[in-house]
gemmi code that builds the backbone of each chain (N, CA, C; Angstrom):
import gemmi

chains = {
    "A": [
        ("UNK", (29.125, 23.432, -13.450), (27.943, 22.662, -13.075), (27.122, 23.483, -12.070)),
        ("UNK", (25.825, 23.595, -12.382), (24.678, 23.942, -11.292), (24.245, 22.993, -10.405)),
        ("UNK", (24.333, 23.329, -9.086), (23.326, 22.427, -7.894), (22.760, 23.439, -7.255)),
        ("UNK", (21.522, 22.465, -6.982), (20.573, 23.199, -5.988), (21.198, 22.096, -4.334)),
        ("UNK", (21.436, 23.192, -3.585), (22.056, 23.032, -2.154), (21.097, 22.908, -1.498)),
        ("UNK", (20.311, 22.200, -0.556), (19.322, 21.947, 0.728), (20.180, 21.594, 1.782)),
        ("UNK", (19.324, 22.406, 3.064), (19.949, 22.693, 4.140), (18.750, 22.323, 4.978)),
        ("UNK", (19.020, 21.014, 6.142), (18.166, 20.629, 6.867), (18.469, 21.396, 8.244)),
        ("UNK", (17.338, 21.186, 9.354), (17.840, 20.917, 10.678), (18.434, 22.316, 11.033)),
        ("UNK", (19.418, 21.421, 12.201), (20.678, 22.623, 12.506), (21.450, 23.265, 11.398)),
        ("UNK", (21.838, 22.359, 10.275), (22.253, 22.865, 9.449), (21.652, 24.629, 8.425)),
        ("UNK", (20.608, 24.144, 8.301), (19.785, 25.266, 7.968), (19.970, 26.519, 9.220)),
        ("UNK", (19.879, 26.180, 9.985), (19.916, 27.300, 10.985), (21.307, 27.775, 11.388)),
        ("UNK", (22.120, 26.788, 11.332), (23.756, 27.805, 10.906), (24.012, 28.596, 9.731)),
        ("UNK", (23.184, 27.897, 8.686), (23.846, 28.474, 7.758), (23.138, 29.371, 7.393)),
        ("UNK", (21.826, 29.288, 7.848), (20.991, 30.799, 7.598), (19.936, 30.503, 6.658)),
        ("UNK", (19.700, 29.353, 6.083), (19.132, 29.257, 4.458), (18.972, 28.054, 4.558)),
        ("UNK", (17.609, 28.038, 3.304), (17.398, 26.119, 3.383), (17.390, 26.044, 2.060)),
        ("UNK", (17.720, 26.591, 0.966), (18.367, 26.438, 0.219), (18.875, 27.545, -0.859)),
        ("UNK", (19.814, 27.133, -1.605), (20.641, 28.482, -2.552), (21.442, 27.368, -3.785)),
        ("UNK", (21.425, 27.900, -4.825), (21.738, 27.073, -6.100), (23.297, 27.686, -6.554)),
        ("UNK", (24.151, 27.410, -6.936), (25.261, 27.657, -6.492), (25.728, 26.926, -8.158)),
        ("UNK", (27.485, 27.504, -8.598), (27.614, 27.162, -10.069), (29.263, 26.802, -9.224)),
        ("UNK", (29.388, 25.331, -9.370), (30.812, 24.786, -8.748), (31.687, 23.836, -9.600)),
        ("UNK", (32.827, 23.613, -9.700), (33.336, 22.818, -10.490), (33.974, 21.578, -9.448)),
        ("UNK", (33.290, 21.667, -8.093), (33.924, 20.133, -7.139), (33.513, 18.846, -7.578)),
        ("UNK", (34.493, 17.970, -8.242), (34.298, 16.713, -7.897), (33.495, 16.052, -7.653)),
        ("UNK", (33.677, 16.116, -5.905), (33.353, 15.001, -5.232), (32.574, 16.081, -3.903)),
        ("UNK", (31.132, 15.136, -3.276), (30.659, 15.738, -2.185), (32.097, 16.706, -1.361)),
        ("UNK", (32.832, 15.898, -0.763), (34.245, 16.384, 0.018), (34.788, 17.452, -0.553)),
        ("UNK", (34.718, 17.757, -2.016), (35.265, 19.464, -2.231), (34.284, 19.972, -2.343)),
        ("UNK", (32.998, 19.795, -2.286), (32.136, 20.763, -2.609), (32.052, 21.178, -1.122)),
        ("UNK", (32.298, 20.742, -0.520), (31.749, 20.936, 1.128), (33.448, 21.942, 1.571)),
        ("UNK", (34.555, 21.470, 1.126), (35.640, 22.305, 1.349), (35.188, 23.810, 0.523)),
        ("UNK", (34.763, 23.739, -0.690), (34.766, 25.335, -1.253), (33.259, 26.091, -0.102)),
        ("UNK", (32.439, 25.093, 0.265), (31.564, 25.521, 1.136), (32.263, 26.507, 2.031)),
        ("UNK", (32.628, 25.731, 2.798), (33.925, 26.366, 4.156), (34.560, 27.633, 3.740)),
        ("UNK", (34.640, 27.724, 2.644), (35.911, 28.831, 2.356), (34.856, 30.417, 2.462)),
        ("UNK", (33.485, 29.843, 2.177), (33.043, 30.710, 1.314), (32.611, 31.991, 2.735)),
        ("UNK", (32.839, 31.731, 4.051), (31.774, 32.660, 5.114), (32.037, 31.395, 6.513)),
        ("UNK", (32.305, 32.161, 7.602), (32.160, 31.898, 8.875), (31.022, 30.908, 9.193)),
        ("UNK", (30.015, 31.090, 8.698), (29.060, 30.292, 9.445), (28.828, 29.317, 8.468)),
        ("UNK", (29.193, 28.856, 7.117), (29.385, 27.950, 6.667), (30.931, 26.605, 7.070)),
        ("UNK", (32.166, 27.369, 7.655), (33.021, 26.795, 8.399), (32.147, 25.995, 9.356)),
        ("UNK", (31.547, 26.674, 10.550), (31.518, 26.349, 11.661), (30.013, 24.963, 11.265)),
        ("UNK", (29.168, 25.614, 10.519), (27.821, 24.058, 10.235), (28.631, 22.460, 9.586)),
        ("UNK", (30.117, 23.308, 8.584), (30.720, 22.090, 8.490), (31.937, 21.356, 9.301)),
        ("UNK", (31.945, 22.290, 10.734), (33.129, 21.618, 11.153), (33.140, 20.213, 11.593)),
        ("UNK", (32.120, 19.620, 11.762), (32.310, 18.293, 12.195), (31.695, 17.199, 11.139)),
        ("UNK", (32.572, 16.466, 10.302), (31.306, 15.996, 9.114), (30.996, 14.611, 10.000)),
        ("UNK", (31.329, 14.347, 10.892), (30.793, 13.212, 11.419), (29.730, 13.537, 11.350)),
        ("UNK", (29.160, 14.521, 12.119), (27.891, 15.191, 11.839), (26.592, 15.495, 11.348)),
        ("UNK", (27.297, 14.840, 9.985), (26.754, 15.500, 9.003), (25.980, 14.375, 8.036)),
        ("UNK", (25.091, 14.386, 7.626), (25.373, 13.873, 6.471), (24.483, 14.294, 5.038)),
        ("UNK", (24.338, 13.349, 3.869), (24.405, 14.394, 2.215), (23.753, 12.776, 1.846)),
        ("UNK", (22.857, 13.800, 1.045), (22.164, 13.254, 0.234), (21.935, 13.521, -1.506)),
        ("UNK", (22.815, 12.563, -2.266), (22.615, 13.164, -3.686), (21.762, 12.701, -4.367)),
        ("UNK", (20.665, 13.563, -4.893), (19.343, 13.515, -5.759), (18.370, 12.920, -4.745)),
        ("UNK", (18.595, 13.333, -3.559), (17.549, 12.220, -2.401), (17.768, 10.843, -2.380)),
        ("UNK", (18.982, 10.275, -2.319), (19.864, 9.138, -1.716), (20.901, 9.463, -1.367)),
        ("UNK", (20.632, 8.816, 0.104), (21.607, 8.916, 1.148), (22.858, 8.516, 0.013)),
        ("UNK", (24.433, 9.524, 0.537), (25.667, 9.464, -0.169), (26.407, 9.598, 0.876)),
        ("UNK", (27.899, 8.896, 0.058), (29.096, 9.401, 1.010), (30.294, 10.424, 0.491)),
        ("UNK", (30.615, 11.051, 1.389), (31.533, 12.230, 1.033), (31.943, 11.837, 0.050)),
        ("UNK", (32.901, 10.695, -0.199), (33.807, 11.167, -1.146), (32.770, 10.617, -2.722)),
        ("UNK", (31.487, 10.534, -2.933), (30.646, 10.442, -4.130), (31.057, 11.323, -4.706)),
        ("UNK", (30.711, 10.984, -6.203), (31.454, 11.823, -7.598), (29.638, 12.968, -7.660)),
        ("UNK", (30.459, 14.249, -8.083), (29.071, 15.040, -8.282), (28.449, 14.891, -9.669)),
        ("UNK", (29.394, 14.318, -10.528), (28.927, 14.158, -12.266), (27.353, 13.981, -12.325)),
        ("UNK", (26.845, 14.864, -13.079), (25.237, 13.908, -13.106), (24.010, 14.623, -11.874)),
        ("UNK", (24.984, 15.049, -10.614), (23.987, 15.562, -10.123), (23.329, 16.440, -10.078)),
        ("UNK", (22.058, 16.975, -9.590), (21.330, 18.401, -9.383), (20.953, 18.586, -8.374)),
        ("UNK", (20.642, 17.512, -7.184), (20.291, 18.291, -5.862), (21.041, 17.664, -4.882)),
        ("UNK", (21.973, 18.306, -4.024), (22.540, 17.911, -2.779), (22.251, 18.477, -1.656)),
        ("UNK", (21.900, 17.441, -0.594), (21.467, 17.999, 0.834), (22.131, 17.788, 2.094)),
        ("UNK", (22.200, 18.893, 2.475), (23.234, 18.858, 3.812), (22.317, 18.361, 5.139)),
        ("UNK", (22.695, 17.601, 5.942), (21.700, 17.442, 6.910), (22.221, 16.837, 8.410)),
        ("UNK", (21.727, 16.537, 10.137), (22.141, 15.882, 11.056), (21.514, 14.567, 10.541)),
        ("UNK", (22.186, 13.223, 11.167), (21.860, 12.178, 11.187), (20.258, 12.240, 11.635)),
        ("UNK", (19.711, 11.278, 11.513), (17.920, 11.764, 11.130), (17.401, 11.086, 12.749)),
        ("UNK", (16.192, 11.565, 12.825), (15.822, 11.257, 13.972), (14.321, 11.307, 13.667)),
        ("UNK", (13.946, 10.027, 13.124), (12.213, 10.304, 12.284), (11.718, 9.190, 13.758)),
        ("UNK", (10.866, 8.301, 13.474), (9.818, 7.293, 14.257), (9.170, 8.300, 15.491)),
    ],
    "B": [
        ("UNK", (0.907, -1.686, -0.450), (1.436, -0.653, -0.095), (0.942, 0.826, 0.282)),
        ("UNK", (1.065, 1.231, 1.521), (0.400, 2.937, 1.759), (1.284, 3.993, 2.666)),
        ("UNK", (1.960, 4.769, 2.378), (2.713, 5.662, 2.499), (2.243, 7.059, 2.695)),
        ("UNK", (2.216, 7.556, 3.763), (1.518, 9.026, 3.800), (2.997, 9.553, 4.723)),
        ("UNK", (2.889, 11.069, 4.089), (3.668, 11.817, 5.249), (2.994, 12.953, 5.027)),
        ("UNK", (2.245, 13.422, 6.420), (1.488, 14.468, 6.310), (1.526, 15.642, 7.982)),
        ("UNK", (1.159, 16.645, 7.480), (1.419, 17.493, 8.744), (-0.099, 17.201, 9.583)),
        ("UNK", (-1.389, 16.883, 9.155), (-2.576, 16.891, 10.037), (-2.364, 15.816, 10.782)),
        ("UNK", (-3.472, 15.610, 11.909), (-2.781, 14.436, 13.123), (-3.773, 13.094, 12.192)),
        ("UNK", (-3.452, 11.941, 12.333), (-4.477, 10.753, 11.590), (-5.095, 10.517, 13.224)),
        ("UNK", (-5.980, 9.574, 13.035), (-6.650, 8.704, 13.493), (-6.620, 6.854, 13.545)),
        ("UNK", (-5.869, 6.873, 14.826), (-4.850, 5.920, 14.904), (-6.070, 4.362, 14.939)),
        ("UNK", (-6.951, 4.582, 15.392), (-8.320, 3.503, 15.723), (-8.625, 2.988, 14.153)),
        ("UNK", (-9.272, 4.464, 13.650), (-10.212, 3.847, 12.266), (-8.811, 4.003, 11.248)),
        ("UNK", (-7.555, 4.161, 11.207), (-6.425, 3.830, 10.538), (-6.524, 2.106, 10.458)),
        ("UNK", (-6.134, 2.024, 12.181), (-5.789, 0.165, 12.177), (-6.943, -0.445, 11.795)),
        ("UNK", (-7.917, -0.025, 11.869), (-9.214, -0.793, 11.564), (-9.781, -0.574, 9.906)),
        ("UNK", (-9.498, 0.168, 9.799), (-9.189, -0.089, 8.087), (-8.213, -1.079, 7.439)),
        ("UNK", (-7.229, -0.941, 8.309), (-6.505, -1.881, 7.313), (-6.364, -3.367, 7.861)),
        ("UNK", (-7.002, -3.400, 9.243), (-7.411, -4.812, 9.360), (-8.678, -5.431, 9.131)),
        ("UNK", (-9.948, -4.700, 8.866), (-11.502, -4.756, 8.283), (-11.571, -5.459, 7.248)),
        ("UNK", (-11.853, -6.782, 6.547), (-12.798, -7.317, 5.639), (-11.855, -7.811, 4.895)),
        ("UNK", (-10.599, -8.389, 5.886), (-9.387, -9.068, 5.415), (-9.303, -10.817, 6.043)),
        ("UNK", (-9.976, -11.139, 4.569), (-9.509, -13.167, 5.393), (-8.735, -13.466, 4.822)),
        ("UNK", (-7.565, -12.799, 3.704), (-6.245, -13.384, 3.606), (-5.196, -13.590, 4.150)),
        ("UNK", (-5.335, -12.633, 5.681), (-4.978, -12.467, 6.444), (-4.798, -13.119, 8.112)),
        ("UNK", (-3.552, -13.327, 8.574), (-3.777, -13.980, 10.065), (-2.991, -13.555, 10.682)),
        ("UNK", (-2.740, -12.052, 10.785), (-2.025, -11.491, 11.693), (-1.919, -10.124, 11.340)),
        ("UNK", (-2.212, -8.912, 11.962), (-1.775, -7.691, 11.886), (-0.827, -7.038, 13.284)),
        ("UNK", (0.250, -6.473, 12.384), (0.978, -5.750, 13.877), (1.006, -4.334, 13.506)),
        ("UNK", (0.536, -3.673, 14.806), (0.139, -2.318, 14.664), (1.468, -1.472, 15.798)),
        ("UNK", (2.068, -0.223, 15.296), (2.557, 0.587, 16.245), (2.645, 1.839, 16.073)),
        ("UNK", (2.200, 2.227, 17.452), (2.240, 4.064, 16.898), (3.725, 5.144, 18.172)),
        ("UNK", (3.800, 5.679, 17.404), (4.943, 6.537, 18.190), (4.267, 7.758, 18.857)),
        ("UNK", (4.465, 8.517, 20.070), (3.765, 9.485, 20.544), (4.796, 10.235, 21.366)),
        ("UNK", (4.229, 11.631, 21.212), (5.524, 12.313, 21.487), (5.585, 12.343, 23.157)),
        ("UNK", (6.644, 12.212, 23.979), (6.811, 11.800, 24.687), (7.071, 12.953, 26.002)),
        ("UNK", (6.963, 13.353, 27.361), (6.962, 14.397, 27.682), (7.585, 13.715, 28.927)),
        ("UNK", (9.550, 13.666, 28.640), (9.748, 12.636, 30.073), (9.860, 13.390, 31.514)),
        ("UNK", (10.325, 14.336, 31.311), (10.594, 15.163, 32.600), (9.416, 15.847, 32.904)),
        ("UNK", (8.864, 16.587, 31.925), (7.254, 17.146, 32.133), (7.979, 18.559, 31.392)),
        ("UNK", (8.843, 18.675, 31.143), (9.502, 19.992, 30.829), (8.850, 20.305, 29.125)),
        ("UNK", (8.669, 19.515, 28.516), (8.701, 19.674, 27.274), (6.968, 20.248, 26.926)),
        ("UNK", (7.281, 21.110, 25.729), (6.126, 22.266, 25.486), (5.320, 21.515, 24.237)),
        ("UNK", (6.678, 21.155, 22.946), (6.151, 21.051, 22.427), (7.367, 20.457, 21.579)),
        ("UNK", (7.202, 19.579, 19.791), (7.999, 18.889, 19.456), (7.917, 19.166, 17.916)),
        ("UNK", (8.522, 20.019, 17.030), (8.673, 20.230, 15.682), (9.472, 19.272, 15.043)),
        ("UNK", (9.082, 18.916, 13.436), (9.315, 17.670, 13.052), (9.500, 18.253, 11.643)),
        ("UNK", (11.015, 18.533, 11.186), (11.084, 18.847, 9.913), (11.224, 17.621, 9.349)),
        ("UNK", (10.718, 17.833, 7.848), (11.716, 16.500, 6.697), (12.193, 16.961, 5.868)),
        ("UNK", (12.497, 15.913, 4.591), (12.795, 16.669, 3.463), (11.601, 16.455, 2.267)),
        ("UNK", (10.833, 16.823, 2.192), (9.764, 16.528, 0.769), (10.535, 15.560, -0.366)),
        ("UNK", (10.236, 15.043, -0.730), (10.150, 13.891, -1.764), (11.131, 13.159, -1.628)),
        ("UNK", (12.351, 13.163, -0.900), (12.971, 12.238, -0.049), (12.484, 11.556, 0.768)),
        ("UNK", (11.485, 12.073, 1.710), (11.066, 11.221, 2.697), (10.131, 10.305, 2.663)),
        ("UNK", (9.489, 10.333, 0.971), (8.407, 9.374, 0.766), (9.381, 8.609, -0.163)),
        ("UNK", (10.506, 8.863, -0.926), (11.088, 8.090, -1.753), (11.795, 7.013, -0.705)),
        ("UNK", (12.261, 7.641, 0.634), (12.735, 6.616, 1.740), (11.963, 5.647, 2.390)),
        ("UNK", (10.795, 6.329, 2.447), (9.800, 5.200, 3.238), (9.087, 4.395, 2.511)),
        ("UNK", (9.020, 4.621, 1.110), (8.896, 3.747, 0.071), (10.372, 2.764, -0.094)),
        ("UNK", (11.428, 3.083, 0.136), (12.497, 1.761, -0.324), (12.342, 1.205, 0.811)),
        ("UNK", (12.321, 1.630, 1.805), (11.918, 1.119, 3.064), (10.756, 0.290, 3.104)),
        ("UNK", (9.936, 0.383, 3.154), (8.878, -0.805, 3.034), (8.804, -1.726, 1.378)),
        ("UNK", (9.664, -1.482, 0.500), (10.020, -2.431, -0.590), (10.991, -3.441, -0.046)),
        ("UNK", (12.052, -2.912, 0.733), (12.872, -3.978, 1.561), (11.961, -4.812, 2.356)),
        ("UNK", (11.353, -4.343, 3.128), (10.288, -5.524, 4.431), (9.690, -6.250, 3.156)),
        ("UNK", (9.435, -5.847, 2.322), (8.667, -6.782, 1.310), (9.111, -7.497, 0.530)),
        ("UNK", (10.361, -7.723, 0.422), (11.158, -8.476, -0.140), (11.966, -9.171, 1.440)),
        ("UNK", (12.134, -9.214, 2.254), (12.760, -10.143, 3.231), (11.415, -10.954, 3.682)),
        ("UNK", (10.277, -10.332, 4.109), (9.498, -11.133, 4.759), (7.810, -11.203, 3.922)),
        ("UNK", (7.299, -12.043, 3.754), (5.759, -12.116, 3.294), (4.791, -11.300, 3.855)),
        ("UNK", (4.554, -10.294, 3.208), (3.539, -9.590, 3.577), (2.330, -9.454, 2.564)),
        ("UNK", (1.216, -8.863, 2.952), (-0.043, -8.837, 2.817), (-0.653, -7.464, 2.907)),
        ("UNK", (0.148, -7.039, 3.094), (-0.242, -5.571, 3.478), (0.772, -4.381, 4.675)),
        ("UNK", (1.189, -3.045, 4.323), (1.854, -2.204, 4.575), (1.723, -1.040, 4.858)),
        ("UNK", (1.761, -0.525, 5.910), (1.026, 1.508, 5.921), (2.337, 1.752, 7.045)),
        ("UNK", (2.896, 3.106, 6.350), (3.296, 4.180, 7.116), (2.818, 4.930, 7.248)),
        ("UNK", (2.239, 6.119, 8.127), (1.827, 7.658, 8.370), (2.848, 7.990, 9.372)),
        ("UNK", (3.574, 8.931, 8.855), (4.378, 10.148, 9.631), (3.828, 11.313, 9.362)),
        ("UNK", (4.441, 11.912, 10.327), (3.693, 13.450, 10.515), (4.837, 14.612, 10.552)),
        ("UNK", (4.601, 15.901, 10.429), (5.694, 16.706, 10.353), (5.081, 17.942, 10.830)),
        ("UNK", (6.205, 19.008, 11.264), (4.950, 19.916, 11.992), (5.127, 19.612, 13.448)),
        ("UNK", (4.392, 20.945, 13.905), (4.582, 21.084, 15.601), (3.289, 20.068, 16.460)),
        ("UNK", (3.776, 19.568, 17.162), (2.920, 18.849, 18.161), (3.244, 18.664, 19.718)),
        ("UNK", (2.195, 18.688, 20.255), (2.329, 18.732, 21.674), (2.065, 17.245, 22.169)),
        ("UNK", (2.808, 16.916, 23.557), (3.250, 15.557, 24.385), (1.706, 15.657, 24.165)),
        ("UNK", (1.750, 13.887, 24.074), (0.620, 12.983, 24.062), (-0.191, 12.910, 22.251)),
        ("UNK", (0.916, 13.809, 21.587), (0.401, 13.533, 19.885), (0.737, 12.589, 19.592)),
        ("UNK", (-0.084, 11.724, 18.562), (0.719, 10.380, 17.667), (1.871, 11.185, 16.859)),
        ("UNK", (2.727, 11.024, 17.167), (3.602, 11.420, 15.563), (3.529, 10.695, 14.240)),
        ("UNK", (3.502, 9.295, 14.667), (3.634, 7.973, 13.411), (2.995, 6.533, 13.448)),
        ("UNK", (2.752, 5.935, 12.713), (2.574, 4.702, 13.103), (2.730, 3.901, 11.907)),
        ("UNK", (3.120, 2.577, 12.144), (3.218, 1.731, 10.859), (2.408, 0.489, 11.000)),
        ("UNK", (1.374, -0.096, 10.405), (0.958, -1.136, 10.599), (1.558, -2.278, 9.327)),
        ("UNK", (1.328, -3.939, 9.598), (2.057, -4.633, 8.933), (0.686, -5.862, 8.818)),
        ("UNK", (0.431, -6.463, 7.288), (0.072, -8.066, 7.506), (0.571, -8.852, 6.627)),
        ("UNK", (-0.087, -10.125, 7.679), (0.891, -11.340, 6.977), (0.046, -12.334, 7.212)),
        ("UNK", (0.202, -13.308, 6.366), (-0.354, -14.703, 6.830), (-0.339, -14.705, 8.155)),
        ("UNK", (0.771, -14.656, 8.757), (1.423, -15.536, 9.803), (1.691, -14.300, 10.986)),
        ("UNK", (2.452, -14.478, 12.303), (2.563, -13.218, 13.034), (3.997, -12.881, 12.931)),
        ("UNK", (4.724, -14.194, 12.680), (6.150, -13.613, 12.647), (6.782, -12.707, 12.275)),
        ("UNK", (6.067, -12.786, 10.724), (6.255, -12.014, 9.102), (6.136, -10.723, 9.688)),
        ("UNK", (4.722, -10.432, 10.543), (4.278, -9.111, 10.201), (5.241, -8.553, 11.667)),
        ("UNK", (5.364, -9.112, 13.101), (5.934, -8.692, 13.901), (7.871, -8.113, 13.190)),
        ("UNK", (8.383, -9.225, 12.864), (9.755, -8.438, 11.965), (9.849, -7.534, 11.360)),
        ("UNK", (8.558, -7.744, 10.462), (8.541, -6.730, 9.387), (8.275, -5.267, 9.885)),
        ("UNK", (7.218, -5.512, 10.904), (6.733, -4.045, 11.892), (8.344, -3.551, 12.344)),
        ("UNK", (8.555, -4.192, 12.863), (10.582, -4.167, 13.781), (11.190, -3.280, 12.703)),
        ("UNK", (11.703, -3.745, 11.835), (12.533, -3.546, 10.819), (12.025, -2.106, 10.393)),
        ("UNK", (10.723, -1.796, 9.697), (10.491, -0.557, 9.604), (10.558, 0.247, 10.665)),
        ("UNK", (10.648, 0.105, 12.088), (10.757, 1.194, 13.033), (11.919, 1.493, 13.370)),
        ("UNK", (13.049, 0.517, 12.814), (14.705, 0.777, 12.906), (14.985, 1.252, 11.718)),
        ("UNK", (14.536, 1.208, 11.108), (15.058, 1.789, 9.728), (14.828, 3.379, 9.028)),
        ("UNK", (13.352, 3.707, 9.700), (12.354, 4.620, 9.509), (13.056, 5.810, 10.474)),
        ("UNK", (13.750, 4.968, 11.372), (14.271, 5.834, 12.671), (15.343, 6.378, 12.072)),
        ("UNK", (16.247, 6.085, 11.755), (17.694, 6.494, 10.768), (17.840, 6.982, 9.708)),
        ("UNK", (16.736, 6.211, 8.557), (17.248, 5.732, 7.256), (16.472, 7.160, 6.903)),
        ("UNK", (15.029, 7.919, 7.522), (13.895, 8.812, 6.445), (14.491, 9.732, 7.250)),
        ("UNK", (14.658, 10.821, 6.482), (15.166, 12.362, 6.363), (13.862, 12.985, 7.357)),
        ("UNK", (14.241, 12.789, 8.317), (12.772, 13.620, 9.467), (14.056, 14.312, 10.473)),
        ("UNK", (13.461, 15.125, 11.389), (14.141, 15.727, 12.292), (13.459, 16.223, 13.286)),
        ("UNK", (13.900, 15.715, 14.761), (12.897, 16.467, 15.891), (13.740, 17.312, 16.573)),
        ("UNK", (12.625, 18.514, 16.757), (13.112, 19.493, 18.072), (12.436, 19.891, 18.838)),
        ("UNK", (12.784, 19.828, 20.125), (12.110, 19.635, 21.217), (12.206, 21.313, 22.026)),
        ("UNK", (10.575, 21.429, 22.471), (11.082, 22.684, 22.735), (10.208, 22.982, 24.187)),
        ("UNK", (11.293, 23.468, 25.205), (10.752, 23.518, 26.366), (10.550, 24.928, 27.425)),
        ("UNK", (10.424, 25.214, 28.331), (10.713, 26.604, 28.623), (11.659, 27.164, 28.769)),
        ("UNK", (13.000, 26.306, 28.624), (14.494, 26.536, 28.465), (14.773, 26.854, 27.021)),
        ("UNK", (14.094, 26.615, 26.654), (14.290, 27.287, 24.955), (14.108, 25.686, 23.558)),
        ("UNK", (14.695, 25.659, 22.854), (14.679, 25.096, 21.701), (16.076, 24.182, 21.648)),
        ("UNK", (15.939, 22.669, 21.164), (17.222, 22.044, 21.368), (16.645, 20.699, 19.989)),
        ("UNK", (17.736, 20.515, 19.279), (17.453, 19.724, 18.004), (17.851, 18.307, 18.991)),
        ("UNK", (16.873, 16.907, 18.792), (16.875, 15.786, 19.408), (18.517, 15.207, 18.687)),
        ("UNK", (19.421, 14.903, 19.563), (20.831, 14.247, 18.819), (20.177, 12.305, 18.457)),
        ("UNK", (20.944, 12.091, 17.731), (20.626, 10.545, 16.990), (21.129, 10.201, 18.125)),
        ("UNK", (20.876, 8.795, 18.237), (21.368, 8.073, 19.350), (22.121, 6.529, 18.597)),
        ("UNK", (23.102, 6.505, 19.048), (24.367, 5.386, 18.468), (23.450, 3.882, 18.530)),
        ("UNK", (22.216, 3.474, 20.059), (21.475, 2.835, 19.670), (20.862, 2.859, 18.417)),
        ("UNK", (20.383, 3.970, 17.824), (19.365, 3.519, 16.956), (20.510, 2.840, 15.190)),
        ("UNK", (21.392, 3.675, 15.488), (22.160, 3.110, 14.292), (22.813, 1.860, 14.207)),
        ("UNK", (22.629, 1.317, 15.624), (23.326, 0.014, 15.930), (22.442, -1.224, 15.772)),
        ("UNK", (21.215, -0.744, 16.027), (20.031, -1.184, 15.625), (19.685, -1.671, 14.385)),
        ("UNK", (20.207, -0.841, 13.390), (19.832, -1.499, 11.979), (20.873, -2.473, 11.423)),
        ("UNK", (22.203, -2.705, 12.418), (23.349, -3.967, 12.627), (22.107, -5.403, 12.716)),
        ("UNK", (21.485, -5.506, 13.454), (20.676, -6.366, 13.359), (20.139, -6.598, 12.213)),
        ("UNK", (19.353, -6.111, 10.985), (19.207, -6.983, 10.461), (20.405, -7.059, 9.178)),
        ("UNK", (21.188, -7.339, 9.442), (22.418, -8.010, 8.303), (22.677, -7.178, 6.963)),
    ],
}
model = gemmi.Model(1)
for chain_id, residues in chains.items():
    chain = gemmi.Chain(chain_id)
    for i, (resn, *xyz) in enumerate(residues, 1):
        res = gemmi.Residue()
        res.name, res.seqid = resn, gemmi.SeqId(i, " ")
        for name, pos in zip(("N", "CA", "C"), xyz):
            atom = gemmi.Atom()
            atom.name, atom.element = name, gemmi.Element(name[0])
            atom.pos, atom.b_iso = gemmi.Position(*pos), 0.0
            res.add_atom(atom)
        chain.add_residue(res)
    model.add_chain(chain)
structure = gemmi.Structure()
structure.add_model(model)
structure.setup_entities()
């Protein structure tokens, strides 16, 4: 499966990139974010805290353990701080 | 329904006055605008990422909810994105309704929701350097209120 990866915020700025399209066979948000980790240091450290964090699949808000079947865009991001 | 998210600054006067002008179905408008805020005096300036077509698909379910809990008559968000300096509007949402209740809740509800729920992000940047604004446990506790 292909996804296109978006990288908000801090996130973007750890990880260097605001976005990169990537060919994965995870599941669920929660392994895609573990093969994340594996892949480079500064992808560990943007995901060490998923409290942190949160993902959005196809631009609705999701939770880790969501199935990826079906999707094409997932976004990594801090809890939002809009008004 | 009117939904803008745009990087130029609006015009917060002939905004509200447009959408309260040459309206007698109407008996109540609630207007609020957000402005960037400069508490210590330290702050230079305030960058405002989002996410493109998330953030209008959010502030669109977002004001479909106020419109389905409470009677309205009329709806505008403008957010802004992009660098701005203390004393900019960043946002504002105006609300009508028959009545004032409708539109005062309904105003409420979109500014707790808008706060959490739309993919925006501030960073605040001062002569100490650059620091991303952290969420605050208020604002998420906030949308506990409405049920």
């Amino acid at each position: 499966m292909t996804l296109d990866i978006l990288y908000f915020a801090w996130l973007r700025e750890r990880i260097g990139l605001p976005r990169e399209t990537i060919t994965t066979e995870a599941v669920t948000v929660a392994d895609l974010v573990d093969e994340l980790r594996l892949r480079e240091e500064r992808y560990a450290l943007a995901f060490s805290d998923l409290s942190a964090v949160r993902v959005a699949l196809d631009q609705d808000l999701a939770e880790f353990d969501a199935p990826l079947a079906g999707v094409r865009e997932v976004a990594f991001f801090p809890p939002m701080t809009g008004g | 329904m009117d939904i803008r998210v745009q990087e130029a600054p609006f015009d917060y006067g002939a905004e509200s006055a447009r959408f309260t002008d040459a309206r007698a179905d109407i008996g109540a408008v609630v207007t609020f605008c957000g402005i960037v805020r400069n508490d210590g005096g330290a702050l230079q300036a305030m960058e405002i990422e989002h996410y493109p077509g998330m953030t209008e698909r959010a502030l669109t379910q977002i004001a479909e909810e106020a419109a389905r809990r409470w009677s309205l008559a009329g709806c505008l968000i403008i957010h802004r994105y992009g660098r701005m300096e203390p004393g900019e509007k960043i946002m504002m949402v105006a609300t009508a309704a028959r009545h004032r209740a409708d539109a005062f809740a309904a105003a409420d509800f979109l500014m707790d929701y808008l706060k959490s729920r739309a993919p925006f992000w501030k960073k605040e940047f001062s002569g100490e350097g650059a620091e991303w604004v952290a969420a605050k446990d208020a604002d998420e506790a906030a949308l506990g209120r409405w049920g």
